[in-house]
Structure formats: C-alpha cells, structure tokens
SERO-4910 file (N, C-alpha, C, O; in steps of 0.05 Angstrom, whole numbers):
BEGIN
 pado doro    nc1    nc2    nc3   cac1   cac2   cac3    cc1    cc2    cc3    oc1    oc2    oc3
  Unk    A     88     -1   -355     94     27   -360    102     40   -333     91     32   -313
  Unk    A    118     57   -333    133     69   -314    121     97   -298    124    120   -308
  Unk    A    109     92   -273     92    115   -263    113    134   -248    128    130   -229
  Unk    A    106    164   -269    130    183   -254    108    196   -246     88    204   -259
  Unk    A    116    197   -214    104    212   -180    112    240   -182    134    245   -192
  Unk    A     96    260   -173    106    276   -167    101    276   -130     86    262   -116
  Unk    A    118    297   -126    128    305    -93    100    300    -75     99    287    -54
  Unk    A     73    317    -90     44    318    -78     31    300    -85      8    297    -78
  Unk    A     41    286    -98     21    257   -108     35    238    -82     21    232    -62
  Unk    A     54    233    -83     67    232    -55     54    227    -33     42    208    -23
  Unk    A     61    256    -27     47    258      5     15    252     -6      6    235     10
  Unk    A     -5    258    -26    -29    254    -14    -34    233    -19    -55    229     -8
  Unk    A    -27    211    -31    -29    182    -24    -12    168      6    -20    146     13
  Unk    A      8    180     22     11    173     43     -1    189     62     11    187     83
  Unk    A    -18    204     64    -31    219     86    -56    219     74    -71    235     86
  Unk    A    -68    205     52   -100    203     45   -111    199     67   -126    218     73
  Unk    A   -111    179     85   -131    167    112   -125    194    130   -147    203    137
  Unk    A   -106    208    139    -98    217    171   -104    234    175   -100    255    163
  Unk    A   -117    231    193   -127    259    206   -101    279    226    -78    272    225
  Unk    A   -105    294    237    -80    312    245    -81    299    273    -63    310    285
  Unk    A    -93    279    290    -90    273    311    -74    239    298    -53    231    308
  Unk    A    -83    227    283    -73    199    275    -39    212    269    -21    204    283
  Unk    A    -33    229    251    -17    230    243      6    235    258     28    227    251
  Unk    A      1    252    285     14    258    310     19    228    331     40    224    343
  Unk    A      4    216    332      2    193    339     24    172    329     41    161    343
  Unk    A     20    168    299     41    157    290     66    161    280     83    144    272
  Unk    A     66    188    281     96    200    292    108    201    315    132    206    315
  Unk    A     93    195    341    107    203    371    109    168    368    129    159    379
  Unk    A     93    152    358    103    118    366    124    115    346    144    104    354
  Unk    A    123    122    317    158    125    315    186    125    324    206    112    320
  Unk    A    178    153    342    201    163    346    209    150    374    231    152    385
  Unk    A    188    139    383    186    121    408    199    104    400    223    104    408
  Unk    A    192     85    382    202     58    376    240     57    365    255     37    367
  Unk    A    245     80    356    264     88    343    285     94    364    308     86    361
  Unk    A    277    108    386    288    120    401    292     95    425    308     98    443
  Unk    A    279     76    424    291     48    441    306     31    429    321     16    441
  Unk    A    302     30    400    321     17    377    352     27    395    367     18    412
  Unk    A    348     48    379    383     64    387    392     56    412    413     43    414
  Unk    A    374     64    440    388     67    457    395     38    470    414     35    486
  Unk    A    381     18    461    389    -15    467    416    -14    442    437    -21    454
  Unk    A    420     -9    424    444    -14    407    462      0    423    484     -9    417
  Unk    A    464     18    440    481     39    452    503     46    434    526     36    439
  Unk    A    498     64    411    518     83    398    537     89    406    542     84    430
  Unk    A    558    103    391    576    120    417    570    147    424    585    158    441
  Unk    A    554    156    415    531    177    420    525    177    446    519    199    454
  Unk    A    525    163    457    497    151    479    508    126    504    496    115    523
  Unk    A    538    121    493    545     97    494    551     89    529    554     67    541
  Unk    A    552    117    538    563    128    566    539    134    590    545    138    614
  Unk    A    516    135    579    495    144    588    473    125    596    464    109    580
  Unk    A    462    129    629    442    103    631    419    113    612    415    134    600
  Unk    A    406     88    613    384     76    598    369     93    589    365    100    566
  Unk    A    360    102    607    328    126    608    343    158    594    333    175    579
  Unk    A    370    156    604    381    192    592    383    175    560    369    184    542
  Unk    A    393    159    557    401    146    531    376    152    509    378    158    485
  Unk    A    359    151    519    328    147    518    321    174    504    316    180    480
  Unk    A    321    188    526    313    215    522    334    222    503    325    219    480
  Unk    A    360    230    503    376    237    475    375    225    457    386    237    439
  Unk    A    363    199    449    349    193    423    329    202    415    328    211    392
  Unk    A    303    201    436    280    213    421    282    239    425    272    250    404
  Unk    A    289    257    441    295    284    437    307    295    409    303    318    401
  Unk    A    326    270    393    338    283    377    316    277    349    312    291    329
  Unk    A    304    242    358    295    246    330    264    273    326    255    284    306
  Unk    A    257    273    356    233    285    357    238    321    338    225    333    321
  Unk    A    257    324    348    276    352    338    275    351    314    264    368    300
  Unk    A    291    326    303    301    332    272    264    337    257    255    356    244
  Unk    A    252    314    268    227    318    248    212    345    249    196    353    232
  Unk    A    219    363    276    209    386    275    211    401    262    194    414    250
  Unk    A    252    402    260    259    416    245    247    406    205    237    425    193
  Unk    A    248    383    194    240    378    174    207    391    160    203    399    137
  Unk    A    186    387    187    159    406    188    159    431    177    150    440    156
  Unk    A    176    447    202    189    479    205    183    485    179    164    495    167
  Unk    A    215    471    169    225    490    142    206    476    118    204    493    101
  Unk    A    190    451    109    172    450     91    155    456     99    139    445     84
  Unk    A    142    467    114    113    496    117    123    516    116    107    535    114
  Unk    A    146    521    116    162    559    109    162    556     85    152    575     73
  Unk    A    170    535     70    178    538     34    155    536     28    149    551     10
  Unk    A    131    516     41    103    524     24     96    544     27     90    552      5
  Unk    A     90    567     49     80    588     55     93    617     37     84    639     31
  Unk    A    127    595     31    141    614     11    130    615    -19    137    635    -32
  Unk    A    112    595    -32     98    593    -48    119    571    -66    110    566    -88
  Unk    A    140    560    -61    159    547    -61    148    511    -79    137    496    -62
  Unk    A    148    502    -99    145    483   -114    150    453    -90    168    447    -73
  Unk    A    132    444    -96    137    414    -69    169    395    -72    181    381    -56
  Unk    A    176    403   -104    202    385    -99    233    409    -82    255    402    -75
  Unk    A    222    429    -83    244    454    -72    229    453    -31    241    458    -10
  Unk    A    210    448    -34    206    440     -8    219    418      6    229    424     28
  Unk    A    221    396     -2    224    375      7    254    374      2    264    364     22
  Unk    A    269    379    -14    297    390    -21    311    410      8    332    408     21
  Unk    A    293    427      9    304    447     34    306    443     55    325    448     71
  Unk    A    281    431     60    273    408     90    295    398    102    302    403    125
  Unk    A    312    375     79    330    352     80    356    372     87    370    369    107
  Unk    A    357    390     68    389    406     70    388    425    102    409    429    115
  Unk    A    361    434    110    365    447    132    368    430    154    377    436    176
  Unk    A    359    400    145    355    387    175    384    391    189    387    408    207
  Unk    A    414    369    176    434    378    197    440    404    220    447    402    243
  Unk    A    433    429    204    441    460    211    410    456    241    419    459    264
  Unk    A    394    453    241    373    444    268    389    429    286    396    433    309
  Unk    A    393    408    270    389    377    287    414    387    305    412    387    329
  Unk    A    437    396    294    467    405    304    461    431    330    474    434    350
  Unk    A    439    447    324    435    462    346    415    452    368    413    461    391
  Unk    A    402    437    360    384    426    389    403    396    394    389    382    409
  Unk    A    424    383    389    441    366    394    457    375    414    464    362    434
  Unk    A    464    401    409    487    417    427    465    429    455    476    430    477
  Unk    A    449    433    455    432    434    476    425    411    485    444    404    499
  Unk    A    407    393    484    400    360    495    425    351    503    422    335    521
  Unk    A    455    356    496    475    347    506    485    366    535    498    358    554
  Unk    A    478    386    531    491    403    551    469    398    570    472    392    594
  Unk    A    444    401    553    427    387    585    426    362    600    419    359    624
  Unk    A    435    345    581    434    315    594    469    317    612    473    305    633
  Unk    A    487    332    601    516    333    620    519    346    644    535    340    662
  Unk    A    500    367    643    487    384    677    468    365    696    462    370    719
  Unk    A    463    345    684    439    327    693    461    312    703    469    316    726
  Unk    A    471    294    688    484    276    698    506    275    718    511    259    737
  Unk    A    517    295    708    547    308    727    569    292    725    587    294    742
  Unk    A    571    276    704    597    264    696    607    278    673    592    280    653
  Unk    A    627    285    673    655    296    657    653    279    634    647    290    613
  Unk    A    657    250    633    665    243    614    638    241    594    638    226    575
  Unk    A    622    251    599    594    255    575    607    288    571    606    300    592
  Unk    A    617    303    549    605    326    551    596    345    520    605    340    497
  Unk    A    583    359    525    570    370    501    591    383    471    603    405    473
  Unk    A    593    370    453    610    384    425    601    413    424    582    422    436
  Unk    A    616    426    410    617    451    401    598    454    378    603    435    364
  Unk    A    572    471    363    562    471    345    573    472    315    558    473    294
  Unk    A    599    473    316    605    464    281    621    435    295    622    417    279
  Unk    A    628    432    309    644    397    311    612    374    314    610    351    306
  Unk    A    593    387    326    568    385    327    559    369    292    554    346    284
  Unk    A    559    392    280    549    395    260    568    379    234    561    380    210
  Unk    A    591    366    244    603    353    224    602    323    234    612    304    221
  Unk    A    588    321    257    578    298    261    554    285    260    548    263    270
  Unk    A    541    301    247    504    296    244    495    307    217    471    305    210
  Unk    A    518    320    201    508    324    172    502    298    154    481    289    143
  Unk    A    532    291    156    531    258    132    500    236    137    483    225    124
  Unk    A    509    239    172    481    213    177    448    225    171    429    215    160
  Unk    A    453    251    183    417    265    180    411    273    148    388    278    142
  Unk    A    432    273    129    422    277     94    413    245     84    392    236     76
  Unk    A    436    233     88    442    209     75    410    193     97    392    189     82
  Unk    A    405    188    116    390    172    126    355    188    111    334    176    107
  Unk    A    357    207    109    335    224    112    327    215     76    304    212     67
  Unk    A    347    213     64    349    214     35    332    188     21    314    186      4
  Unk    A    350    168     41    352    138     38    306    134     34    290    126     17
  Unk    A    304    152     75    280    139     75    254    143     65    233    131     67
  Unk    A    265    177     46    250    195     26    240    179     -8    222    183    -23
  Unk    A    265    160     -7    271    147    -30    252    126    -28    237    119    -47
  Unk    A    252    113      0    242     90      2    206     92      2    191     73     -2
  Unk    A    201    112      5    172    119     13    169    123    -17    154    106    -27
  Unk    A    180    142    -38    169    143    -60    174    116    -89    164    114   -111
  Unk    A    192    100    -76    186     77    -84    164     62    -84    151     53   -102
  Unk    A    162     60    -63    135     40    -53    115     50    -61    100     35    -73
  Unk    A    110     72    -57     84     94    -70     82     88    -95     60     82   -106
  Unk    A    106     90   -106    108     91   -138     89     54   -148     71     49   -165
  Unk    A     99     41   -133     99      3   -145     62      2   -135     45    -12   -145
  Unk    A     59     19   -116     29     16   -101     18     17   -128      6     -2   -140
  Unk    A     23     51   -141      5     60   -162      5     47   -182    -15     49   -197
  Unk    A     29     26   -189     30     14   -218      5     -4   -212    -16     -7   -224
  Unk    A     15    -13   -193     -3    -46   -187    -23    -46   -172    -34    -66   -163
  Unk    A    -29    -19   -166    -63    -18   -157    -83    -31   -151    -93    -35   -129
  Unk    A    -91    -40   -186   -111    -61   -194   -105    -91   -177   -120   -105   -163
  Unk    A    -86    -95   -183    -70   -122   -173    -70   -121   -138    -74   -142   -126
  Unk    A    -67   -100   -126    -75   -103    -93    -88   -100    -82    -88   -105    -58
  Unk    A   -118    -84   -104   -151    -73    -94   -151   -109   -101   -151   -126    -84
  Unk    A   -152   -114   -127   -161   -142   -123   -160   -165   -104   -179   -174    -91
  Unk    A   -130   -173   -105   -131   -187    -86   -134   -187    -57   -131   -208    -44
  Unk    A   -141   -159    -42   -144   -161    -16   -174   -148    -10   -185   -148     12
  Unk    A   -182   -138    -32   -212   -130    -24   -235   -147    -27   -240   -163    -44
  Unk    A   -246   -140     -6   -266   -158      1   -292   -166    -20   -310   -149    -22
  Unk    A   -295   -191    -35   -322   -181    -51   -347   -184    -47   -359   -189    -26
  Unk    A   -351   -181    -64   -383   -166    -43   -407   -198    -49   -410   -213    -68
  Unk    A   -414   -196    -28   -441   -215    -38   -461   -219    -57   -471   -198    -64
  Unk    A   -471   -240    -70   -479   -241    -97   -506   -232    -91   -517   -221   -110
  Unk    A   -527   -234    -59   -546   -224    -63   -548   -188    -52   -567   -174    -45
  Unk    A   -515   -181    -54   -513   -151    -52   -519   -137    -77   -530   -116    -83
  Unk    A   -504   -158    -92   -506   -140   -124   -534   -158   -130   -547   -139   -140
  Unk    A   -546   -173   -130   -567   -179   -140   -591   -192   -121   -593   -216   -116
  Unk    A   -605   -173   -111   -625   -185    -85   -642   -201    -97   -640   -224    -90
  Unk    A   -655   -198   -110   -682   -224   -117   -663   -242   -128   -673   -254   -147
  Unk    A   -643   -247   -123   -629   -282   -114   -639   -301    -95   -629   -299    -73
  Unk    A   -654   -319    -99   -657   -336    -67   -635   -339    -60   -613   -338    -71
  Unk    A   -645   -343    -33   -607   -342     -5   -611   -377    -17   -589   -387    -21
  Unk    A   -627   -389    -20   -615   -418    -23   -596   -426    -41   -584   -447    -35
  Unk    A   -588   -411    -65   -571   -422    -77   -541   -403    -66   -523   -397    -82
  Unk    A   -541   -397    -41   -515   -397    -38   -504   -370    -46   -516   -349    -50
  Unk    A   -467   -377    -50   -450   -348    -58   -435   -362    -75   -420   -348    -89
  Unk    A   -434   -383    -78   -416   -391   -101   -421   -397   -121   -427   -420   -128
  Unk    A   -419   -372   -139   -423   -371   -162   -406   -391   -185   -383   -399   -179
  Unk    A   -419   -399   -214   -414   -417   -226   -410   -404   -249   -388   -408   -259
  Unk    A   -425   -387   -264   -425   -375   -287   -453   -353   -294   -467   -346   -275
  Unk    A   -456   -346   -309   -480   -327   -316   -481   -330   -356   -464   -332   -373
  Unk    A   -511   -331   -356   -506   -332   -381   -535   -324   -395   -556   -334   -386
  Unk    A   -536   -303   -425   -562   -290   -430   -576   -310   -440   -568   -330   -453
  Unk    A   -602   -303   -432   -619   -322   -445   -648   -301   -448   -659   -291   -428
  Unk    A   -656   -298   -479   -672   -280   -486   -671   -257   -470   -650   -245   -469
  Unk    A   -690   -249   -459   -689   -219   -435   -675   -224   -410   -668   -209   -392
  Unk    A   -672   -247   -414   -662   -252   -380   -638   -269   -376   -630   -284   -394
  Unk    A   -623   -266   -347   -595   -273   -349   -601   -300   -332   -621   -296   -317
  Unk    A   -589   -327   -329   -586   -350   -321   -560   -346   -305   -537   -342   -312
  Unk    A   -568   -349   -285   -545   -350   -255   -537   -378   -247   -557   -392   -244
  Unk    A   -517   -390   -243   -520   -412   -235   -497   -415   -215   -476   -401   -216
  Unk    A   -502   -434   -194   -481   -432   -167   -478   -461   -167   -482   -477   -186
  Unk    A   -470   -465   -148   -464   -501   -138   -490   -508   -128   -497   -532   -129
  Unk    A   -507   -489   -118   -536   -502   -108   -555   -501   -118   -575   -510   -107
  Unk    A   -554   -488   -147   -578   -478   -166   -577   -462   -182   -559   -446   -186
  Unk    A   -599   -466   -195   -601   -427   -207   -623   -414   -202   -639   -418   -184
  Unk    A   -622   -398   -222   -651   -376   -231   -644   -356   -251   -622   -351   -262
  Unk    A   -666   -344   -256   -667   -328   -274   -671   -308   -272   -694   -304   -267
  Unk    A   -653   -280   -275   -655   -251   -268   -667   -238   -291   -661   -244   -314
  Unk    A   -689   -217   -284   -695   -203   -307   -674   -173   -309   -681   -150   -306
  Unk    A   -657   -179   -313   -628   -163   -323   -615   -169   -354   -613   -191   -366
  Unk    A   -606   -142   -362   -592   -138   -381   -561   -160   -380   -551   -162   -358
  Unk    A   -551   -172   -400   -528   -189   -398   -509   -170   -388   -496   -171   -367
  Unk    A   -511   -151   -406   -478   -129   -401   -474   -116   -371   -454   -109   -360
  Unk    A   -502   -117   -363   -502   -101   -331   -494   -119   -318   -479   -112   -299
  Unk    A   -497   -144   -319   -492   -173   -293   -462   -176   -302   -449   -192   -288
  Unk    A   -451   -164   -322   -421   -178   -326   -405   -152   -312   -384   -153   -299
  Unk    A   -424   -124   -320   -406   -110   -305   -400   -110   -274   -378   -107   -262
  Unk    A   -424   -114   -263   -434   -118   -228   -409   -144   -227   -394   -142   -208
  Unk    A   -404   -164   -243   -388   -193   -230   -367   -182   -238   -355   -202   -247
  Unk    A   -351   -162   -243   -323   -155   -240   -311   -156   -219   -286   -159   -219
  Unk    A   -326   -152   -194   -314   -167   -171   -302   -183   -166   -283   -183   -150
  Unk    A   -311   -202   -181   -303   -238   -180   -291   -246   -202   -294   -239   -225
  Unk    A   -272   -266   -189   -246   -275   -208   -253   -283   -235   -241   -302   -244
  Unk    A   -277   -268   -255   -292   -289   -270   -289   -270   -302   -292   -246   -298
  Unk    A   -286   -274   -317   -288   -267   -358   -306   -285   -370   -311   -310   -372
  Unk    A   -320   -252   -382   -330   -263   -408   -321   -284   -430   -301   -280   -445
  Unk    A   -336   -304   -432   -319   -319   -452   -336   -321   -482   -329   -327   -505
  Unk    A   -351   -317   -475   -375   -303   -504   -388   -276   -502   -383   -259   -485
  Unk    A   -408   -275   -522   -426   -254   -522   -445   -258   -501   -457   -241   -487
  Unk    A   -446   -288   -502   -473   -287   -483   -470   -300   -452   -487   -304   -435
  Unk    A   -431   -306   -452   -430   -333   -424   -409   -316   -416   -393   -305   -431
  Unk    A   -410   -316   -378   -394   -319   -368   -386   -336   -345   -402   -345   -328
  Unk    A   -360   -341   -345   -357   -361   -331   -328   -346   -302   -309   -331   -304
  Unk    A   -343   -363   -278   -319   -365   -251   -298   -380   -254   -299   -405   -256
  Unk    A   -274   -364   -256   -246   -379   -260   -238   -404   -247   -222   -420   -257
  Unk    A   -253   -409   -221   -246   -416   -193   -262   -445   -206   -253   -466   -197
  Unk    A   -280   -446   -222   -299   -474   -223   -294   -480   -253   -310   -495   -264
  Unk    A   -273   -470   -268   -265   -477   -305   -239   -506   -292   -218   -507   -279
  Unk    A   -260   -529   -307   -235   -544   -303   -214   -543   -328   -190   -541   -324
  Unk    A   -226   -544   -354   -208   -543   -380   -214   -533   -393   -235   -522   -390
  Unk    A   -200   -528   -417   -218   -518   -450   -205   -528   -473   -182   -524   -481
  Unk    A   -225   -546   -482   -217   -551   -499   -232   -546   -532   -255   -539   -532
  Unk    A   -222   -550   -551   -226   -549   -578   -254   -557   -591   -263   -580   -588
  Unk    A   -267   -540   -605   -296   -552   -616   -303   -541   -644   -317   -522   -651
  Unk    A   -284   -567   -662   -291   -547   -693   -270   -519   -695   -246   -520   -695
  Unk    A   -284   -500   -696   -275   -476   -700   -273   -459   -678   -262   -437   -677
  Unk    A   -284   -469   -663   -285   -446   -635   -275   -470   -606   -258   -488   -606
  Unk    A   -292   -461   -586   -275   -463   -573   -299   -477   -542   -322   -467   -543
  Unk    A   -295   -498   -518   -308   -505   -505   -296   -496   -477   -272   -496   -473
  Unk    A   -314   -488   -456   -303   -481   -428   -311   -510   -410   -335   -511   -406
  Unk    A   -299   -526   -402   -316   -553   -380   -311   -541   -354   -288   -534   -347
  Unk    A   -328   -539   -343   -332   -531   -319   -331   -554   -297   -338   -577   -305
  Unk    A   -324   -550   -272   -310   -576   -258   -348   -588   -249   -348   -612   -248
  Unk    A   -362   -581   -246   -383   -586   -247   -400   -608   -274   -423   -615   -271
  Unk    A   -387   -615   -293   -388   -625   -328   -410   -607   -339   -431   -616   -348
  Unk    A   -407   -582   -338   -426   -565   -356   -407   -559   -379   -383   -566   -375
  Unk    A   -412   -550   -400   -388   -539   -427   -400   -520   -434   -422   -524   -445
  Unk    A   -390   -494   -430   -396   -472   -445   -382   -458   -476   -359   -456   -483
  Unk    A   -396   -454   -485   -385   -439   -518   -361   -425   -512   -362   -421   -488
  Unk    A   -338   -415   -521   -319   -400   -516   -313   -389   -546   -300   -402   -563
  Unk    A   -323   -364   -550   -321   -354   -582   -285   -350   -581   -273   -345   -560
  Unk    A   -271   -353   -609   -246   -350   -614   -236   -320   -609   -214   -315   -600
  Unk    A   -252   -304   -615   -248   -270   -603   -240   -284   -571   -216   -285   -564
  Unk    A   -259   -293   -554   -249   -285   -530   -232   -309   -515   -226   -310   -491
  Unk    A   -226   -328   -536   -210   -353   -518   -176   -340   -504   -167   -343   -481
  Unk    A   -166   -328   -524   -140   -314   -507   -144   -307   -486   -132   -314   -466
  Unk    A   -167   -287   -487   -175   -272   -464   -180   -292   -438   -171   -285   -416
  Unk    A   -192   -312   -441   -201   -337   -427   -169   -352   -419   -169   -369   -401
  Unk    A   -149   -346   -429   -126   -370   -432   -111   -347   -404   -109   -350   -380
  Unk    A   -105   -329   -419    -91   -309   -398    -98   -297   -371    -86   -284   -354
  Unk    A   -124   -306   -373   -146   -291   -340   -138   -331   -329   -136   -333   -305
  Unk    A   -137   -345   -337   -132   -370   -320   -107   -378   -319   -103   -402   -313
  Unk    A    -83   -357   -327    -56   -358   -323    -57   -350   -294    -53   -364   -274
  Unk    A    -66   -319   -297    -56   -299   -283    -76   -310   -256    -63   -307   -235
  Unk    A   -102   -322   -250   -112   -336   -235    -94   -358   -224    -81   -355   -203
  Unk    A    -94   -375   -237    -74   -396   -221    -51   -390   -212    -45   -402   -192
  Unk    A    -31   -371   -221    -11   -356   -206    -22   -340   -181    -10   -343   -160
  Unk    A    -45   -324   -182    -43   -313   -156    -54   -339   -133    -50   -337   -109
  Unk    A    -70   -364   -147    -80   -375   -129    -61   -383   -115    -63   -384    -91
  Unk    A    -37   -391   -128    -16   -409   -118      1   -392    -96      9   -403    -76
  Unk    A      6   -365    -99     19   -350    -97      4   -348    -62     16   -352    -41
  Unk    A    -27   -340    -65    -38   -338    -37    -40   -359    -22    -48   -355      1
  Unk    A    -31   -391    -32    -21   -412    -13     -1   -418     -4      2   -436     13
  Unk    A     13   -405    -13     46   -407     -6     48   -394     31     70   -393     42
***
C-alpha cells in the first residue's frame, strides 16, 4: 500500500533526533564537504580562482542559498502559510537570494584577488545563471529526501526488525537460569505454566502462554499452535501428519503445527530465509 507523506510528516521524521546544535553541525559539515567537492572539480564558476578563494565561493554560496531557503520557510510559517506553500516558496525564492549574495562574494573575491579576468556578473545575468541549477538541484534533492522517507515508513517493520537489537531472554524473563543460555528453541503451554526450551535446557515459567508469545516477538519465531511456539532459526522441516501438520526441529524434537497456522508457519520461513540469505551476502 502506498504511503502518501505530507510536507510535516517529512521534516518530523528527518529532524526527530536533532537538537538545534546537531542540526547546525550537520549543516556546516555539508556545506563543508560540498564546498571541496566543487572546488576540486573546478567549475567554470571558480575555474580561475586558487584553491582556498575557490573554497570560499563555494561554501559561501552554498552556505547563502540554505540561508536563504531557512529565511523564507520561517516567513511563510510565521505567515501562517500551509507546509507544502512553504517549502514551494523557499525553492522559488532561492535563485532571487542566491543571485544577490553571488554578485557580492564575487565582487568580493575580485577586490581580493585583483585579477581582471575573475569579475563579478551583473544581478539579472547573475540570476539567469543560478536559476535553472538552484530550482532544478534543490527540487531533485527535496524529491530525494521524501522518497526515502516515504520507503522508510512503508517498511518500517522490516528495518526496526532487522537492525534492532533483541533483547535478552533473561531481560524479558528473569527467573530463567543464566545456564541455559540465549538461544532459544521454542516455548510451549503446559497446564499453568509455559516450557522454555534452548540448546542447553529448559524450565518451566509460571506465565500465561499468550504473554510469553507476545514478549518473543522480538525473535524471528511464530506461533504454530495454540499451545507451541517455535524459533525459525532451529525449524529444520515440516512435514505432514494425518490431517495437520509436524514442525522437526534441527535438534529431532517435532512439534504439532495446527492447519489454521501452517501457512502462517510456511510464509514466516520464506520471508526468514530470504532475509537470512540476504544478510550474508
């Protein structure tokens, strides 16, 4: 299903963490990094100019444009102005800035330097040379941020999972002995109490079934009955029993697999073995 973003869903998923000093931070190493990009490519911008002035008329200009982009989206919010007419105005005002602090940083870097053949454009010859690149680039990397934002939100689940850390089995369940380890095998009810089992043992929790399956959502592991669950990571096969259905565990244990939940069982050890493969590559 297709997640439509708006402008503030946006920004507060890319500025959730930043504080106003992080965020300054990683704007001035931007424009740093950006601004040695350019001036090692030597433009024809720049193309005339040693290293360090080269330098400075890059990050001077990108430092500018983003000012100018700030400026005018805190004027349109303060204007009470809708976030997509913000971010719209930002883009269209940048050239009309960037073209007047261009014509300055040029006239200053041509008094500096004292060579003739650097010298500063006029502010509309200015400005017909920094419209096309400062919309179209500004557009491009506006696009590109709410893409990525957008694919983050679909697949969420899919990148909390695979990169978050899970938690320890005697986190979610302390009266575990540490002897049997973290590698869990399966869980399964038995009268009042739930049966844990790892590679080094078990025991017996006095817990509800439904609470221990919700707490192991952490782990790569599905319900495969009412009363069993099993770790994806230790199912060697499944096969057929009568009417229902058997889990063999690479260990030779066989658990029940009711017909309600064998799909469910078939597709959680698709989508398992694809990502396993996927994180060995």
């Amino acid at each position: 299903m297709k997640t439509e973003l708006t402008t503030r869903q946006v920004f507060s998923y890319v500025f959730r963490d930043a504080t106003p000093r992080k965020t300054l931070v990683i704007c001035l190493a931007g424009t740093l990094v950006c601004a040695v990009l350019l001036a090692l490519f030597e433009p024809r911008a720049s193309r005339d100019l040693p290293f360090l002035w080269a330098l400075f008329h890059w990050a001077a200009h990108l430092a500018g444009g983003l000012g100018v982009l700030i400026a005018v989206y805190l004027t349109a919010q303060r204007a009470g102005l809708s976030d997509r007419w913000r971010v719209a105005l930002a883009v269209a005002a940048l050239p009309f800035g960037v073209a007047f602090l261009s014509v300055g940083i040029e006239t200053l870097i041509a008094a500096a330097i004292g060579e003739p053949q650097f010298r500063a454009d006029g502010y509309w010859e200015e400005l017909q040379h920094v419209a096309l690149p400062a919309i179209s680039l500004t557009s491009v990397a506006l696009l590109a941020v709410f893409k990525a934002v957008e694919m983050a939100f679909a697949r969420q689940s899919e990148i909390l999972s695979r990169f978050a850390k899970k938690p320890s089995l005697r986190t979610l369940f302390p009266e575990l002995p540490a002897a049997l380890g973290e590698d869990l095998v399966s869980a399964s009810a038995n009268d009042h109490y739930v049966h844990l089992r790892t590679t080094e043992g078990s025991a017996m929790l006095s817990r509800r079934f439904s609470d221990c399956v919700e707490q192991l959502s952490a782990f790569d592991g599905v319900q495969v009955h009412r009363s069993h669950w099993v770790h994806l990571a230790h199912v060697s096969h499944v096969r057929t029993n009568g009417s229902s259905y058997l889990c063999s565990m690479l260990d030779g244990t066989e658990i029940p697999v009711s017909r309600r939940k064998h799909a469910d069982l078939k597709l959680s050890l698709q989508h398992f073995t694809k990502t396993a493969r996927r994180d060995t590559i």
